[in-house]
C-alpha positions, 0 to 999 in steps of 0.5 A, spaced: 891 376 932 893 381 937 900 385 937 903 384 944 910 387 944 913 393 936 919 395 936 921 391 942 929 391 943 932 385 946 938 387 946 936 394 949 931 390 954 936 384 956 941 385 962 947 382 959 950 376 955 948 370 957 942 373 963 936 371 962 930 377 959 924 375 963 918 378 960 912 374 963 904 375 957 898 373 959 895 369 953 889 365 952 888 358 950 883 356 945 882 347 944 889 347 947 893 351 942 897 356 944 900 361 938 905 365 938 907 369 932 914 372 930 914 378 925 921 380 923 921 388 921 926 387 915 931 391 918 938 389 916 941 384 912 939 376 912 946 374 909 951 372 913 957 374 914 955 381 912 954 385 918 946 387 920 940 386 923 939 378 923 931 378 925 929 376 932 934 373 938 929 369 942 932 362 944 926 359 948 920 360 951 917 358 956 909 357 957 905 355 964 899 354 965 
């Protein structure tokens, strides 16, 4: 229940295609569940193949304890 990152532009932020963007939070842990919320701003288009914005570019994420 806390905003972490607004706005973030990970294709402003990444160092280039197929470079890693490594970003490291610090998140508390509560009756071992970690949550990790995404919320798409809704600028753009979800139709594809029109051109746009189509919602967050995150391909994994990595948790260590």
């Amino acid at each position: 229940d806390k905003l972490v990152e607004k706005d973030f532009d990970i294709e402003a932020k990444a160092p280039g295609v197929l470079n890693p963007l490594i970003v490291p939070y610090n998140a508390n842990v509560t009756n071992n569940i970690l949550e990790i919320r995404f919320y798409w701003a809704g600028k753009g288009t979800t139709a594809i193949p029109v051109g746009g914005v189509y919602g967050p570019l995150i391909s994994a994420i990595s948790v260590e304890s």
